[in-house]
N, C-alpha and C positions, 0 to 999 in steps of 0.2 A: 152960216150956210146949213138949211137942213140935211138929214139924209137921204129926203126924196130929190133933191137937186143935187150931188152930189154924182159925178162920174162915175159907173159900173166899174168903168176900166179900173180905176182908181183905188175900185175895194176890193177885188180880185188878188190872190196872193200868185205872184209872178212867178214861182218856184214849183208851185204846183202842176203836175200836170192834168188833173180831174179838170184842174181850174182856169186851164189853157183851153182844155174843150169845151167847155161854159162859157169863155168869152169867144171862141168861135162861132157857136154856135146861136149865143146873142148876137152878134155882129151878123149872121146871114138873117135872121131876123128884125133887123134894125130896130132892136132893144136895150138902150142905154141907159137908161136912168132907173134906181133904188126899184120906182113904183113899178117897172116895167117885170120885174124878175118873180120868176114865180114864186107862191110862199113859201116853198117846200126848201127850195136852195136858198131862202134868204139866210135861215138862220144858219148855215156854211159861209156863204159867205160877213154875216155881223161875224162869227166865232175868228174868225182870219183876222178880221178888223180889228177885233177884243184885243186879239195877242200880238198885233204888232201896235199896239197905240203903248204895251206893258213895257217898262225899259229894264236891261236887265239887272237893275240893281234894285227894284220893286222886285222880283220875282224871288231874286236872293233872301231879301230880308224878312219876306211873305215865307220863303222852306225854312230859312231860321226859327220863325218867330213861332211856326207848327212842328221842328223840332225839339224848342224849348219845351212847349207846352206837354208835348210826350214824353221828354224824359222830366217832368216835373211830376204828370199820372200816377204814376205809381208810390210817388211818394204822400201823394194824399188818397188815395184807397187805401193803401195799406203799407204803412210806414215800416211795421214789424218785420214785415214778410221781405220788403226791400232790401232791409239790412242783414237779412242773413242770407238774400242771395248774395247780396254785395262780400259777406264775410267769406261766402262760399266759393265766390273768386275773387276772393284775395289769397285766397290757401291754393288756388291752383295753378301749377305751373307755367311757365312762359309762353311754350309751344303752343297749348290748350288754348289759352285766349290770344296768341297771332292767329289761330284758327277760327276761332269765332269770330276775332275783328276784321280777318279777308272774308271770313262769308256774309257779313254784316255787308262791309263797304260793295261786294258783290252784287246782291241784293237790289244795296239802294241805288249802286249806278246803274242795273239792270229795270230798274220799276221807273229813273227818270227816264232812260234811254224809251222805252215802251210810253211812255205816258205823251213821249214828243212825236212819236212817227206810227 
């Protein structure tokens, strides 16, 4: 089945409400299918389509595999420089890095939380 025969209703994310007024609003215009929808709100709704066809253990392994890659960065720029920050906390106290590691993890669940809504 392509995506021009494919049900409006179908690609609509049901949680949304932008996207509750979209399918109203096709619906008074007896607008159901792919071709019918303008091209401005296509690509809204393909992006809806994108991230629920993603399962969440692809999305997992995809933050992984862009985590490794970042903390591997710096060790091929600049190797030198890495190890003495690394030497640099390891000489410092406990406190100091439980404080950097809650503003770190802060951070990162603050930038997914944002990246989803």
């Amino acid at each position: 089945m392509t995506p021009r025969t494919e049900v409006l209703d179908d690609l609509l994310c049901p949680a949304d409400n932008d996207q509750t007024e979209l399918r109203s609003a096709l619906r008074a215009t007896n607008k159901h299918s792919v071709s019918d929808v303008p091209e401005a709100l296509f690509d809204d709704i393909t992006t809806c389509v994108s991230i629920r066809a993603v399962s969440p253990w692809t999305i997992l392994l995809i933050a992984l595999g862009v985590a490794i890659f970042f903390e591997g960065l710096p060790w091929f720029v600049s190797p030198k420089a890495t190890r003495r920050a690394l030497e640099g906390l390891a000489r410092s106290n406990d406190g100091v890095l439980r404080v950097i590691g809650v503003a770190l993890m802060s951070a990162g669940l603050a930038l997914a939380y944002l990246s989803l809504h």
